[in-house]
Structures are given as C-alpha cells and as structure tokens.
C-alpha positions as CSV (number, residue, x, y, z in Angstrom):
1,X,6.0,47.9,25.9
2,X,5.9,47.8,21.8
3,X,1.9,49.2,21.9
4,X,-0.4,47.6,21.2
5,X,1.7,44.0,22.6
6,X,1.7,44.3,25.8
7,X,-1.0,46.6,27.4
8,X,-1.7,46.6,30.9
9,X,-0.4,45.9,34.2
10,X,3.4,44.2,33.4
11,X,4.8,44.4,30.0
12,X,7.8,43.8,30.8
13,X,7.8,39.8,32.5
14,X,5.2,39.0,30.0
15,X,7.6,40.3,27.1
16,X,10.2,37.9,28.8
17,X,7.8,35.5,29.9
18,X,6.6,34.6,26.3
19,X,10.2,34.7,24.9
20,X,9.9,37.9,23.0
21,X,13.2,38.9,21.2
22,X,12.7,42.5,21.8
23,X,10.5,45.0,24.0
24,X,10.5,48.6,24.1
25,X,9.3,51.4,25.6
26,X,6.4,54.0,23.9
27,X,5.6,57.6,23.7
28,X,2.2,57.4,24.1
29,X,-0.8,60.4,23.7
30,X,-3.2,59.5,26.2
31,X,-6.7,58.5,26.1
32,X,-9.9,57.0,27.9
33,X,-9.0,53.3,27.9
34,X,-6.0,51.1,28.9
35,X,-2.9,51.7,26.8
36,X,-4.6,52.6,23.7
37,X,-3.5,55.9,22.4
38,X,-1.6,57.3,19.6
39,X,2.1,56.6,19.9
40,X,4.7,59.6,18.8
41,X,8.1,57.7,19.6
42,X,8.9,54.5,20.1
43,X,12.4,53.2,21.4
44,X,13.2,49.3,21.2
45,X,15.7,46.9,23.2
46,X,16.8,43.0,22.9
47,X,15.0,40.9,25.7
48,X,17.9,38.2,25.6
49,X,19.3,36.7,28.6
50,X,18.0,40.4,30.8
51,X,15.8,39.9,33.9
52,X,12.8,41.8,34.7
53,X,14.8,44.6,37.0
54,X,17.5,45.0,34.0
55,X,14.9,45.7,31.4
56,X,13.4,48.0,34.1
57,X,16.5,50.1,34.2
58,X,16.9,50.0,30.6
59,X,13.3,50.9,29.7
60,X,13.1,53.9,32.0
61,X,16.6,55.1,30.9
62,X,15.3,54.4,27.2
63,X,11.9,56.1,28.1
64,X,13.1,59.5,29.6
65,X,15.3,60.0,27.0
66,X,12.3,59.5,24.5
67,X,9.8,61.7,26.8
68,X,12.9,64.3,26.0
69,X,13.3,64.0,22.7
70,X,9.3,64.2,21.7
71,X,8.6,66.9,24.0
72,X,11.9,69.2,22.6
73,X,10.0,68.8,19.1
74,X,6.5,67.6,19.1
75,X,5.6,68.2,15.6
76,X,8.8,66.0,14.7
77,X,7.0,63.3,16.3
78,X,3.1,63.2,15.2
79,X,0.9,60.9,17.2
80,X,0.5,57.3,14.9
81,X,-2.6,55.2,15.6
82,X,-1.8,52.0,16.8
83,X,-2.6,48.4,14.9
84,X,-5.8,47.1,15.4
85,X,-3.9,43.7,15.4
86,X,-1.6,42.5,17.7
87,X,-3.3,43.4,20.8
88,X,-2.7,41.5,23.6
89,X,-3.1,42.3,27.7
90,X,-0.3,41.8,30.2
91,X,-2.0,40.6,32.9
92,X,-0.8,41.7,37.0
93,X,1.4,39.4,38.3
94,X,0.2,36.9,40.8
95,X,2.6,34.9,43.1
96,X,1.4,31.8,42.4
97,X,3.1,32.4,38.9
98,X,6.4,32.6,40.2
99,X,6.8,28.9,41.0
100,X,9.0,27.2,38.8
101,X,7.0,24.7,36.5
102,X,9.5,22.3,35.7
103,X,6.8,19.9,33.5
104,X,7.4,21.9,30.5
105,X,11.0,23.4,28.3
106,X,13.6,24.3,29.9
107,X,13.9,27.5,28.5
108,X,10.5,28.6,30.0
109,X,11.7,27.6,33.4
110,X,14.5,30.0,32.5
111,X,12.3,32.6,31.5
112,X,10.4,32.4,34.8
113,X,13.3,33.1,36.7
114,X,14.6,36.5,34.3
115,X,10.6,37.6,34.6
116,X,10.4,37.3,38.7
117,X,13.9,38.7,39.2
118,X,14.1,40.8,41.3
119,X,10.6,40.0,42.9
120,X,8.4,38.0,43.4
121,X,11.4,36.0,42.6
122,X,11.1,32.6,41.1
123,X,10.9,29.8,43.6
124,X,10.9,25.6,44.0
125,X,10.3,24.0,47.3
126,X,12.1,20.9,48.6
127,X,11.9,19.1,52.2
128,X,9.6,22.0,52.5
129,X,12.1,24.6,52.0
130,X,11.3,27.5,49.4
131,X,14.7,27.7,47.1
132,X,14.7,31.1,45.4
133,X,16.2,30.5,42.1
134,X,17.9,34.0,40.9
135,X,19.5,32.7,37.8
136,X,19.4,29.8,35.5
137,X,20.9,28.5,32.4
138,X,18.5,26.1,30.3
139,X,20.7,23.3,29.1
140,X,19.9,19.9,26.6
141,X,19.6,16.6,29.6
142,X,16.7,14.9,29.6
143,X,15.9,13.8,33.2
144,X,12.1,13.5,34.6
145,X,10.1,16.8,35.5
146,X,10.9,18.0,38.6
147,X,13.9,15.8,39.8
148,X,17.3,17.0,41.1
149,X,20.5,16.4,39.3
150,X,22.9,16.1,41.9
151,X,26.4,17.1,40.4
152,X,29.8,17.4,42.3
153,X,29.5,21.0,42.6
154,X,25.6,21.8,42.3
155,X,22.4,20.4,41.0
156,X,20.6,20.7,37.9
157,X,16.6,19.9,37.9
158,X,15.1,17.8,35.2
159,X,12.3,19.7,32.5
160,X,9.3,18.1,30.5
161,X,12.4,19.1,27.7
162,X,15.6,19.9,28.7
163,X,17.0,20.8,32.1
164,X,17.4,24.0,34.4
165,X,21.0,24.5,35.6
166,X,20.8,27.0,38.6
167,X,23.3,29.2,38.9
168,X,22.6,31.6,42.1
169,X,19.8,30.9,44.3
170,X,18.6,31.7,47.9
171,X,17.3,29.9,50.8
172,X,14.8,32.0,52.9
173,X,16.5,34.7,55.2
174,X,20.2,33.7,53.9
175,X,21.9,36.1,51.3
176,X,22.3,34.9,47.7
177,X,24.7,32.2,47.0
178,X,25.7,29.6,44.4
179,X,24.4,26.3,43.8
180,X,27.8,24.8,45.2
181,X,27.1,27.0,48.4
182,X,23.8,25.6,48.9
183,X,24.6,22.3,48.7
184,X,27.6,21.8,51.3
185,X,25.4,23.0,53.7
186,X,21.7,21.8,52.5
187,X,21.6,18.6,50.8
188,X,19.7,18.1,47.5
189,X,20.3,14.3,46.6
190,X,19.8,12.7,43.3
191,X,16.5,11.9,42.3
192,X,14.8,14.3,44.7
193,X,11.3,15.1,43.7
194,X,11.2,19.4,43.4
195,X,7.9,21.0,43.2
C-alpha cells in the first residue's frame, strides 16, 4: 500500500473498496509495530476498473522490481519517515463483507465485486441460491434496492443510486458464465427481491 494509507491486513480491497484512484506498493525498513517504518522506494499504480487478484499480480511484479532496485543501491534510496497523517488500518477481510449491499451507489456494489475477486468472491442470494457476481458494470437506472431487472439477455439489480449490471457471474459448483447463460437456465424475473 501507499504507507501510511493502508496498514495492515489487506491493502489492497480496501484501496479498491474505498474508491482509491491509485495504490502502490512500498519499500519499507522495518520496525516494532504494524507497517510503520521508514519507506526507501515507493512504486504507484491506477486502481481503475482492476480487481483484487489483478492489482495482486501487479503489486508483487511492481514490488520485486522495487526490492531490486533499493537493494542494488541502498544509499540511492535513504529510508523517509512516514506522515504522521493519513494513517488509516486495512482491516482482515471477513466474509460477511462480501455480500453485495445493493441499498447504497452503484459504484460501491461494483467495487465490492473488483475487491472480493478472486475470493471471497462477491455474492447475492436469490430463491436461496448464492449468485457469485465476478464482474459488474455500475450504470445510471434508478430501480428499488435490491430488485432484479429482468432484460432480454440478462438482468440488472436495482441500487439505493444507480444500478449493477452483472456481467459474469457463478452459481455454486457451475463454472463461470454470463448473465445471459444464467438466466436460460435459472430464472431471475422482474421485480425479484435479491438480498
């Protein structure tokens, strides 16, 4: 993460999570305490429309080409305190989290499903059914929280603001497939309450 934004358990879905334009990784000197030593390189990288295991990739690509580049030439790099301001803790992930709130934007519900992609994986239950939702588009609609949009060739699901257009999801034990997919063979009708 961009030290000291970030610290703890996982930067990365709460960088995406709280709509951060950019994250990064940091070439940090360690010391006693979580996260909160001097940092000798830092490399940065746009959060935008990248899910949780895509910025994983890229960090730890961007990272040990960093941890190269400080340990070739330490004294290029001296250790710079970090801000006293700024701080804030990235809490461990729990499950729960990774249901879909559909009472508030849109564009959260998107963010939810790039932060829990690949795992715990973003979710909604219907007919009680757990729908994996593996990617989403957060489009202008205005429908109530938390109803299905039935369309000719998939669904859309109605936000506090705006609504969340799947665009690959996953019933449980079934391999990944598009909204259209779902829906010829498990139907979501219109007005169907998701929670």
């Amino acid at each position: 993460s961009l030290l000291p934004r970030w610290r703890g358990a996982a930067p990365i879905q709460r960088a995406i999570l709280a709509g951060d334009a950019e994250t990064g990784v940091g070439i940090m000197q360690m010391e006693a305490g979580l996260d909160i030593g001097p940092v000798r390189l830092e490399k940065r990288t746009p959060v935008a429309g990248k899910t949780a295991g895509d910025l994983t990739a890229e960090l730890a690509a961007l990272g040990a080409a960093a941890m190269v580049e400080v340990l070739a030439n330490p004294d290029a790099y001296p250790p710079v305190p970090q801000p006293s301001e700024g701080i804030t803790h990235a809490a461990k992930i729990d499950k729960a989290e990774a249901r879909l709130d559909f009472t508030g934007p849109a564009t959260q519900a998107e963010r939810q499903v790039r932060a829990f992609n690949p795992a715990p994986g973003a979710f909604f239950e219907v007919n009680g059914e757990r729908i994996r939702v593996l990617a989403a588009d957060a489009v202008e609609g205005d429908a109530p929280a938390g109803t299905a949009l039935a369309r000719p060739s998939d669904f859309a699901i109605g936000c506090g603001e705006g609504v969340l257009v799947p665009t690959l999801v996953q019933r449980a034990g079934r391999a990944a497939m598009t909204p259209a997919e779902l829906i010829r063979g498990f139907a979501i009708p219109d007005g169907t309450k998701l929670t």
